[in-house]
MMTF fields as JSON, N, C-alpha, C and O atoms, coordinates in Angstrom:
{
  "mmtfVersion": "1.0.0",
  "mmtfProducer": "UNKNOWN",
  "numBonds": 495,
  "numAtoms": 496,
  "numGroups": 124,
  "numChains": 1,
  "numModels": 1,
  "chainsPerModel": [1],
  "groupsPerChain": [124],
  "chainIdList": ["A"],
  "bondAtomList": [4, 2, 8, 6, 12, 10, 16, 14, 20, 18, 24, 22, 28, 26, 32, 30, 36, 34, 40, 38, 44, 42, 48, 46, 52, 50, 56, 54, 60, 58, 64, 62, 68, 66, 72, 70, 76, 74, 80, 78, 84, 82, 88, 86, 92, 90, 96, 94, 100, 98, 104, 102, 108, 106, 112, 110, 116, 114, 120, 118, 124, 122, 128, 126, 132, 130, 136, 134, 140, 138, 144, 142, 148, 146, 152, 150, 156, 154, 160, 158, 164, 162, 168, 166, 172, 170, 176, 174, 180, 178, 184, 182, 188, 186, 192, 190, 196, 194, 200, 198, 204, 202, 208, 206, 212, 210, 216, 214, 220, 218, 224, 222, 228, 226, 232, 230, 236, 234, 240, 238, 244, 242, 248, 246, 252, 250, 256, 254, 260, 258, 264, 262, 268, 266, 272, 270, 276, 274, 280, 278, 284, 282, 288, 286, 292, 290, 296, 294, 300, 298, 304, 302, 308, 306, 312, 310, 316, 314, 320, 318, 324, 322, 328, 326, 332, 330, 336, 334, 340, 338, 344, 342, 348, 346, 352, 350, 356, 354, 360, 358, 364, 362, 368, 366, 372, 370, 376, 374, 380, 378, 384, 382, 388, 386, 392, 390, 396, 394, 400, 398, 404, 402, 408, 406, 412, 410, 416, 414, 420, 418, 424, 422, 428, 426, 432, 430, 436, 434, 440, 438, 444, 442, 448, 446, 452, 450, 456, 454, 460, 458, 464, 462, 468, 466, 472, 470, 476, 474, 480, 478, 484, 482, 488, 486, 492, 490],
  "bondOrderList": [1, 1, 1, 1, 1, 1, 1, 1, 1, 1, 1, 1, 1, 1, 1, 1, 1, 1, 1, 1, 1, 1, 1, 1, 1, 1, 1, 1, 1, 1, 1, 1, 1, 1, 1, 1, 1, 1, 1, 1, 1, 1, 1, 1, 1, 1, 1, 1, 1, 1, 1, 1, 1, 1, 1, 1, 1, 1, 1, 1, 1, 1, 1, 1, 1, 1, 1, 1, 1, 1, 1, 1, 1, 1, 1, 1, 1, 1, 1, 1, 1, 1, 1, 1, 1, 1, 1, 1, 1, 1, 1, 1, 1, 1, 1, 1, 1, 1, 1, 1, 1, 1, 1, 1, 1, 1, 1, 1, 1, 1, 1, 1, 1, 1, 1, 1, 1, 1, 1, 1, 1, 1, 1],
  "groupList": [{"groupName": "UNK", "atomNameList": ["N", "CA", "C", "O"], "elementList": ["N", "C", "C", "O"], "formalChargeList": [0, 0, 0, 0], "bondAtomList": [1, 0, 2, 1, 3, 2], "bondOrderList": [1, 1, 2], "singleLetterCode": "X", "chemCompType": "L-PEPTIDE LINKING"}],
  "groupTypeList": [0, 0, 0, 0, 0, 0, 0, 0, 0, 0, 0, 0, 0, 0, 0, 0, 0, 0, 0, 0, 0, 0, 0, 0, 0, 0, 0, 0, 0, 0, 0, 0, 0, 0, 0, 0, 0, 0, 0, 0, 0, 0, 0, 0, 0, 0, 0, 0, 0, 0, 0, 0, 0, 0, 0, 0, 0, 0, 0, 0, 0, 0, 0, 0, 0, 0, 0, 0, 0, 0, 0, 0, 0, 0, 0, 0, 0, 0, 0, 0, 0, 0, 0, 0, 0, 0, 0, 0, 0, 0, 0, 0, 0, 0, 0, 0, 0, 0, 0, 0, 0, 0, 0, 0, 0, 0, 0, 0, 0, 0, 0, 0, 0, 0, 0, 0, 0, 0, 0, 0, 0, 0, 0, 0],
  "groupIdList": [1, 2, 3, 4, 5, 6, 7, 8, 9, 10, 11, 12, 13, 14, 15, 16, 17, 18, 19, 20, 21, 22, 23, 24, 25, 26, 27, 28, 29, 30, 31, 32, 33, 34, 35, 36, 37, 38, 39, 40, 41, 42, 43, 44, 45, 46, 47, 48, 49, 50, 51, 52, 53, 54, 55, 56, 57, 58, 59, 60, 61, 62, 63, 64, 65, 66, 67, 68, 69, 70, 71, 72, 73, 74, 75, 76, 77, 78, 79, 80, 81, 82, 83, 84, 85, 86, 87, 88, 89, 90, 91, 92, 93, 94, 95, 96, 97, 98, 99, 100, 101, 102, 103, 104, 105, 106, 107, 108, 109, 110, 111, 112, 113, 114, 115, 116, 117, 118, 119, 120, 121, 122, 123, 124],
  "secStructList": [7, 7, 7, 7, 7, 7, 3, 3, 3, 3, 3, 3, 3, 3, 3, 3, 3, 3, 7, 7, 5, 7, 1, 1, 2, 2, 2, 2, 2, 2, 7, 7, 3, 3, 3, 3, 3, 3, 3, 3, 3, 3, 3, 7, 7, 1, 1, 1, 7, 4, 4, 4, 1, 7, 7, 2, 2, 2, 2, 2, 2, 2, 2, 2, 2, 2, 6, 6, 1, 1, 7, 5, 1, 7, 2, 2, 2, 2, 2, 2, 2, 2, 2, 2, 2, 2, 2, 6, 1, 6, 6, 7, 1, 3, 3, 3, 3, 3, 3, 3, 7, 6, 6, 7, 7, 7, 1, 1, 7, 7, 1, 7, 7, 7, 7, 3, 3, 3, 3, 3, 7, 1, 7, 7],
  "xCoordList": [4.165, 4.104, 2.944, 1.899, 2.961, 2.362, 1.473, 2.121, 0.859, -0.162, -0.28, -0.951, 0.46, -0.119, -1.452, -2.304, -1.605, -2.848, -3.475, -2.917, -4.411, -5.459, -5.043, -5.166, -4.525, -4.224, -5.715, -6.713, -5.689, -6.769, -5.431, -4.202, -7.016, -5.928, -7.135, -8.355, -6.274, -7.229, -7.185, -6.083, -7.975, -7.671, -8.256, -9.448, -7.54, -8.318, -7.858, -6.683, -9.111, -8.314, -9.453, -10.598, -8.681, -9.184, -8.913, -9.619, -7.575, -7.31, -6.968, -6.522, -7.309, -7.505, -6.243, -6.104, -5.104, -4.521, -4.333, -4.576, -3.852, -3.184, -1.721, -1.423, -0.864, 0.643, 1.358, 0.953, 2.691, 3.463, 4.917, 6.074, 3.825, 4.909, 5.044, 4.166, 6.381, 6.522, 7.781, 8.564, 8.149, 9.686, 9.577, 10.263, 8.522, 8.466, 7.884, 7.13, 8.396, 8.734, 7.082, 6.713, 6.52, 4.827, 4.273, 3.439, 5.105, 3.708, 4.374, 3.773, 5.415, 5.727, 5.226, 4.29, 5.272, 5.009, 3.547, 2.921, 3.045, 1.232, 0.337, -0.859, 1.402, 0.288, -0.411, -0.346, -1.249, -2.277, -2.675, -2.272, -3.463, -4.505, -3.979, -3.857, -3.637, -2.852, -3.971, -4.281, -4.398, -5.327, -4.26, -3.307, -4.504, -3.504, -4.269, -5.176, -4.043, -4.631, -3.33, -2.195, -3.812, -3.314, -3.788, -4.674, -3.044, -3.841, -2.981, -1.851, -2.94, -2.713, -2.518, -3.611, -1.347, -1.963, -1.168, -0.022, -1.8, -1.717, -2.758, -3.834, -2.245, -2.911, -4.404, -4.652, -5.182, -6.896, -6.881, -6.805, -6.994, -7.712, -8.487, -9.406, -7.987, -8.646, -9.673, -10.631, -9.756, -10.721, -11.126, -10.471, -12.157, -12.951, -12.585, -13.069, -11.213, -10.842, -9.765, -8.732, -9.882, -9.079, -7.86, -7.208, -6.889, -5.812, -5.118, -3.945, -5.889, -5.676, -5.735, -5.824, -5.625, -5.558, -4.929, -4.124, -5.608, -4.812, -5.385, -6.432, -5.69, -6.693, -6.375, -5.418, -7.721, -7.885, -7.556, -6.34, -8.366, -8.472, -6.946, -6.666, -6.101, -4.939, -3.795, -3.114, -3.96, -2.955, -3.508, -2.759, -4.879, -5.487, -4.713, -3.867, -4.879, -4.015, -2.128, -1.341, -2.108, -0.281, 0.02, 0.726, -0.925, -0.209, -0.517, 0.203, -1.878, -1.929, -0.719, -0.289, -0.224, 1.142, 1.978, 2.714, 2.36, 3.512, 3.654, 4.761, 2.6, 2.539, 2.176, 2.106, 2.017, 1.936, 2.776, 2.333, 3.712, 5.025, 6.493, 7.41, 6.469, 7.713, 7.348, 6.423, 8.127, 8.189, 8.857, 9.861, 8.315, 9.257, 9.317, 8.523, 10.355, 10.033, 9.051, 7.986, 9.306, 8.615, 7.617, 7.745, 6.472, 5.826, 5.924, 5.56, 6.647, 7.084, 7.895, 7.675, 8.66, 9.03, 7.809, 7.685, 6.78, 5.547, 5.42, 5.527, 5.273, 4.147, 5.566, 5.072, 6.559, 7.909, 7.758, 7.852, 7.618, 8.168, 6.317, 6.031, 5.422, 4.184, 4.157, 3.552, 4.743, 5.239, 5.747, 5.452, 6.692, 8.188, 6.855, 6.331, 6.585, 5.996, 4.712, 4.19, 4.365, 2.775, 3.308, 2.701, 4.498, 5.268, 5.913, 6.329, 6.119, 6.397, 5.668, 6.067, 4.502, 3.841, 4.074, 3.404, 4.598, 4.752, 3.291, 3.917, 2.131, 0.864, 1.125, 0.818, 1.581, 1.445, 3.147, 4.348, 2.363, 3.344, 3.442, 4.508, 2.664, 2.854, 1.936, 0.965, 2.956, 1.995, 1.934, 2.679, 1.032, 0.931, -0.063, -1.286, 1.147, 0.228, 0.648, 1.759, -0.556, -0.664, -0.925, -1.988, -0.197, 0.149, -0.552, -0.007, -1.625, -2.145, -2.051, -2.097, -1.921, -1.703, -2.812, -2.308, -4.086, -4.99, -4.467, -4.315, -4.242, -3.837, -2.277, -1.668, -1.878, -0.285, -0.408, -1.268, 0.437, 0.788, 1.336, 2.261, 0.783, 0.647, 0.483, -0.259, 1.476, 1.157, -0.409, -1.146, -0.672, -2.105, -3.161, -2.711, -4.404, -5.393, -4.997, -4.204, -5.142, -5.029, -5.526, -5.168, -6.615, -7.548, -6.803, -7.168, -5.742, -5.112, -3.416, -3.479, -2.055, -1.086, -1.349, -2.414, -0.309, -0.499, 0.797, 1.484, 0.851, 2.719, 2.078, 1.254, 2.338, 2.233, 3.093, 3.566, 3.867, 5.308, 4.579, 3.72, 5.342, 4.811, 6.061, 7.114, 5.877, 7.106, 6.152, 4.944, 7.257, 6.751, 7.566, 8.608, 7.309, 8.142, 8.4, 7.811, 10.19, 10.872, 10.695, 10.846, 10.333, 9.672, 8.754, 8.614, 7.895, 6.258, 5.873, 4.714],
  "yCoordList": [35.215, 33.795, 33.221, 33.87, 32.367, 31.781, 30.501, 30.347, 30.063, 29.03, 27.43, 27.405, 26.456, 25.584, 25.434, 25.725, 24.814, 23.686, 22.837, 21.755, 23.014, 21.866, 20.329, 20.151, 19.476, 18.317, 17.587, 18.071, 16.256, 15.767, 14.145, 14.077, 12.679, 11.831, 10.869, 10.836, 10.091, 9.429, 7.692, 7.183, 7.059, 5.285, 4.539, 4.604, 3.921, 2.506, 1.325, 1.016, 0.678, -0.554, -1.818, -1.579, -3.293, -4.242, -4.786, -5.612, -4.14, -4.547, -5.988, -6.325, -6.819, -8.457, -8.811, -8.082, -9.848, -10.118, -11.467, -11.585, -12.674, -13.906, -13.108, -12.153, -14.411, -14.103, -15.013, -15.317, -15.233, -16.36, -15.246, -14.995, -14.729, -13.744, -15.262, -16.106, -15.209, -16.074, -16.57, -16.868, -16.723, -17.431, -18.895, -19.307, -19.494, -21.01, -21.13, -20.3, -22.524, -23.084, -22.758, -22.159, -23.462, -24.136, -22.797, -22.65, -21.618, -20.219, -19.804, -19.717, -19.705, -19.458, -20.755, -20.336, -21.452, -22.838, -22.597, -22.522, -22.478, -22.7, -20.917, -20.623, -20.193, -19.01, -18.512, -19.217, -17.511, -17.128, -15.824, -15.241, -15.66, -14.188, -13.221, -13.543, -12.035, -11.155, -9.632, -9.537, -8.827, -7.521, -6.507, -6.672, -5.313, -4.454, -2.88, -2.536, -2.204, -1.178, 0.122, 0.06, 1.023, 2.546, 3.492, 3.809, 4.373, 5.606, 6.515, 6.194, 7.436, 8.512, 9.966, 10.525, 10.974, 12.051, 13.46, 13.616, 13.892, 14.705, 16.07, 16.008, 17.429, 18.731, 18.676, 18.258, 18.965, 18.671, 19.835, 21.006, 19.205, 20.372, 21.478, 21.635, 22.468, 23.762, 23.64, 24.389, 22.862, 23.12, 21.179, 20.2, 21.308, 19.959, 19.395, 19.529, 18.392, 18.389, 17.186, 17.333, 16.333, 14.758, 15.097, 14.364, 15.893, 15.942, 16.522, 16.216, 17.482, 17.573, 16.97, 17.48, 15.349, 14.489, 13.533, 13.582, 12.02, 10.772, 10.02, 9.991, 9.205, 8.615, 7.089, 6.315, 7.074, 5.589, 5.216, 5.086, 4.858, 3.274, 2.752, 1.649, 4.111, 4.194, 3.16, 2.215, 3.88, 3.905, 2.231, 1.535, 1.805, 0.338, -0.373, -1.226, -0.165, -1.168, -1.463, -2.238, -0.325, -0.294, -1.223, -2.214, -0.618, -1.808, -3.335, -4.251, -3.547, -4.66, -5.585, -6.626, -4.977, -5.025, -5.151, -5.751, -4.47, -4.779, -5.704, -6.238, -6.32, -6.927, -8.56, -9.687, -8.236, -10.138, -9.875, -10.153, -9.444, -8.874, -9.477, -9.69, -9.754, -10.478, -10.97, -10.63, -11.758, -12.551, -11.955, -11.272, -12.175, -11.58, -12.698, -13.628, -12.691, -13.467, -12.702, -13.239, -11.327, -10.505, -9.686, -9.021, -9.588, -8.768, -7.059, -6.26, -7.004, -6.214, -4.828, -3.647, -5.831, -5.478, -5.131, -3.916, -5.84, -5.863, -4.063, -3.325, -3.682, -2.779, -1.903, -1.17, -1.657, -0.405, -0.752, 0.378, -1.441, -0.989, -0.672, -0.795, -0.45, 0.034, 1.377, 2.24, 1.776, 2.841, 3.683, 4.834, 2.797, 4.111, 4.528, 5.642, 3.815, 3.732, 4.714, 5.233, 4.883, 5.549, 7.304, 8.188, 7.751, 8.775, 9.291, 10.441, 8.769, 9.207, 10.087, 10.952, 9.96, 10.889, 12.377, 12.278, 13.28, 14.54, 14.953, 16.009, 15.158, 15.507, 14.24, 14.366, 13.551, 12.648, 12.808, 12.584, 13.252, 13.678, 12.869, 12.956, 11.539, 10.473, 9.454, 9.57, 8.435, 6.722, 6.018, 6.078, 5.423, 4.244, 3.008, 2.878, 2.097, 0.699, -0.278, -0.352, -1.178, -2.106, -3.626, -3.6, -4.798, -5.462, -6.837, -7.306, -7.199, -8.327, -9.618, -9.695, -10.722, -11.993, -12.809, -13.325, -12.977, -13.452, -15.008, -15.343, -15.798, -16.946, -17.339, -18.353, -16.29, -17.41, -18.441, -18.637, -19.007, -20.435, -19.739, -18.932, -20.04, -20.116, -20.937, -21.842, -20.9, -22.047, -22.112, -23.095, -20.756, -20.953, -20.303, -19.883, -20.277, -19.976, -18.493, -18.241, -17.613, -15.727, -15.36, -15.734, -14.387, -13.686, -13.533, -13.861, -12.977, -11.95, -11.519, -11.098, -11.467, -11.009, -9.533, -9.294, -8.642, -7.329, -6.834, -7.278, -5.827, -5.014, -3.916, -4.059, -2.589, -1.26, -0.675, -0.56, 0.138, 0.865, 2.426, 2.709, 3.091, 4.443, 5.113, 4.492, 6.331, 6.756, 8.172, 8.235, 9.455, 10.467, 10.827, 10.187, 11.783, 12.64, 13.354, 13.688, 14.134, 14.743, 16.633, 17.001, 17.431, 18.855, 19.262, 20.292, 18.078, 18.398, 18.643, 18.945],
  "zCoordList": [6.099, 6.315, 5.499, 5.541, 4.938, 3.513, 4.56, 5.595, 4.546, 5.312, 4.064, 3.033, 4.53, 3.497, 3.424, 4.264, 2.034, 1.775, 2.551, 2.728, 3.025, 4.211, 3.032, 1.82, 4.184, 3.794, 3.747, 4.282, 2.966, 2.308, 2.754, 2.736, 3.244, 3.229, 2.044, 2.204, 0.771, 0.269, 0.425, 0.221, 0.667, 1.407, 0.411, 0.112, -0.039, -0.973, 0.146, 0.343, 0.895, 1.723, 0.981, 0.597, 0.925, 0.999, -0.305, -0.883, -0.842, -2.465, -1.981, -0.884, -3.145, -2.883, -3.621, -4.604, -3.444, -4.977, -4.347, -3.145, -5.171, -4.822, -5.369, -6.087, -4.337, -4.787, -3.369, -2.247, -4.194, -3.609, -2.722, -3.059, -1.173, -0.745, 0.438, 0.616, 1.073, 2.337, 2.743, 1.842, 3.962, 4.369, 3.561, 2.626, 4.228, 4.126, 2.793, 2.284, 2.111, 1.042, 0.186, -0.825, 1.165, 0.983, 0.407, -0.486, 1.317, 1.173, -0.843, -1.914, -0.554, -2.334, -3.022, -3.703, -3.132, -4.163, -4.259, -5.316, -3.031, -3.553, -3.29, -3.304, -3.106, -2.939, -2.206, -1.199, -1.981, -0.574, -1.321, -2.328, -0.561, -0.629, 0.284, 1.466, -0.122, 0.782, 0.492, -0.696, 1.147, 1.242, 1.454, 2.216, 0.642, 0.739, 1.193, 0.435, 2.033, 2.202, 2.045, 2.516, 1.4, 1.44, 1.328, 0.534, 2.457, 2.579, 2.014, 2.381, 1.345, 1.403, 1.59, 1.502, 1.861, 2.614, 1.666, 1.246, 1.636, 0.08, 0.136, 0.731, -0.63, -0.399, -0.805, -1.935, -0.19, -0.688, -1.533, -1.162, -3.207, -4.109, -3.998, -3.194, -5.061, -4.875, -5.998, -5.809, -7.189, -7.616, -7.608, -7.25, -8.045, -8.685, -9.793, -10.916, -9.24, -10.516, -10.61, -9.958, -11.162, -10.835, -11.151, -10.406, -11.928, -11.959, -10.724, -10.512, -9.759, -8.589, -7.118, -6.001, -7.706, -6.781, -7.355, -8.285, -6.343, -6.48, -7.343, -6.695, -8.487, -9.095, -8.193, -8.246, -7.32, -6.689, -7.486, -7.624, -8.394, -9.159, -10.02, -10.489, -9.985, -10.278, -9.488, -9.886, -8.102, -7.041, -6.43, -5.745, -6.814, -6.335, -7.697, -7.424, -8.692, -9.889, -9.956, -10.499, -9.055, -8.793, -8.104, -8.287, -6.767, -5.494, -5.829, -5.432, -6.747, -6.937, -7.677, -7.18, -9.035, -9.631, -9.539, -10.322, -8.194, -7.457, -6.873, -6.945, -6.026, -4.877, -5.893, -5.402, -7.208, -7.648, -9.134, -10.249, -8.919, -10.253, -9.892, -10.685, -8.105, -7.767, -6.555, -5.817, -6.441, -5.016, -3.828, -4.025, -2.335, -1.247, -0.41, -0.552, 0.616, 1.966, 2.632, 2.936, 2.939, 3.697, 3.343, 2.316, 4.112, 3.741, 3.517, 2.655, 4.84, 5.242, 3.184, 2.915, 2.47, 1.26, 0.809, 0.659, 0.518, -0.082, 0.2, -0.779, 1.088, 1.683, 1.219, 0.363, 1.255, 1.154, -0.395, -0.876, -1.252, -2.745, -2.691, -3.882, -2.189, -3.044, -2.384, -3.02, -1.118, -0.39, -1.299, -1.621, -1.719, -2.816, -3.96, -3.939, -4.589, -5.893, -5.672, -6.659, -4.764, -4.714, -4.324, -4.928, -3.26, -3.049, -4.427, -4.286, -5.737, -6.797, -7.284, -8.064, -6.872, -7.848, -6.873, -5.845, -6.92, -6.367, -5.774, -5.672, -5.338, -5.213, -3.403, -2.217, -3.944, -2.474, -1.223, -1.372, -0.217, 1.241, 1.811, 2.421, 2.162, 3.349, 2.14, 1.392, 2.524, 2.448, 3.692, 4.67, 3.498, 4.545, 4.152, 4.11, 3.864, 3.19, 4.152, 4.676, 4.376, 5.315, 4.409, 3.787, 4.266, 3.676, 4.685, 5.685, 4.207, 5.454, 4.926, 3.698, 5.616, 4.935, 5.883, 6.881, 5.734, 6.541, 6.912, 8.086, 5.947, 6.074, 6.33, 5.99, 6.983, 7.499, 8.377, 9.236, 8.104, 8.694, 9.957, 9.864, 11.099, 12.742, 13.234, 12.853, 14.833, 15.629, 16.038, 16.12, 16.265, 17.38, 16.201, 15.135, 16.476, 15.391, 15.183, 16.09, 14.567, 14.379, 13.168, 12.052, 13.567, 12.612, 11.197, 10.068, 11.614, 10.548, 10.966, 12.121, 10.517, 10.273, 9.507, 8.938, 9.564, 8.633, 9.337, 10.257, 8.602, 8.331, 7.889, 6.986, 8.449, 8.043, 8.15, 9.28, 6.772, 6.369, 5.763, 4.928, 6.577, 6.645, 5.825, 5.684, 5.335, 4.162, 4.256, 4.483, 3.963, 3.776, 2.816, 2.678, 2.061, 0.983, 1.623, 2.651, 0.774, 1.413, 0.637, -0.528, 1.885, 1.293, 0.594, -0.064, 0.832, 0.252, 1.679, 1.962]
}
């Protein structure tokens, strides 16, 4: 019996972007500030050595790309196509990106909205 690799999880949270995600008319026409967090969960390297991991600054320039490259109603999309896209790279077993929209339009005052879409690869 063979023992996997001690898992390693890596998190870039608080990626900033503007972008016109929203049901209502107002939120696409004029835009908002949406924070994107992902974690990743992936085999912790055997040696010291960046090709044996995730390159943050990589996987922070994607989701940003994605998330102001097209329009959604939902956020909910937002957070599953940076899901698919970040599980491509074979080295990564689980995503989990949380897609926050601080400023939605609400009846009552609220800190913060957010959507977290969890995705694992299949036989890693």
């Amino acid at each position: 019996m063979t023992a996997s690799r001690p898992g390693c999880v890596v998190s870039v949270r608080g990626i900033k972007v503007f972008a016109h995600h929203g049901v209502l008319p107002g939120e696409r026409e004029q835009g908002q500030e949406f924070v994107i967090d992902v974690a990743l969960e992936l085999a912790a390297p055997v040696a010291d050595d960046l090709a044996e991991t995730v390159d943050y600054a990589r996987v922070a320039s994607m989701a940003a790309d994605l998330a102001t490259s097209e329009t959604f109603d939902l956020i909910e999309t937002v957070a599953a196509r940076i899901a698919e896209a970040v599980l491509e790279d074979g080295r990564v077993r689980k995503a989990s990106v949380t897609v926050s929209k601080p400023g939605a339009p609400m009846p009552v005052p609220v800190e913060n909205v957010s959507v977290t879409v969890t995705m694992e690869a299949e036989g890693r």
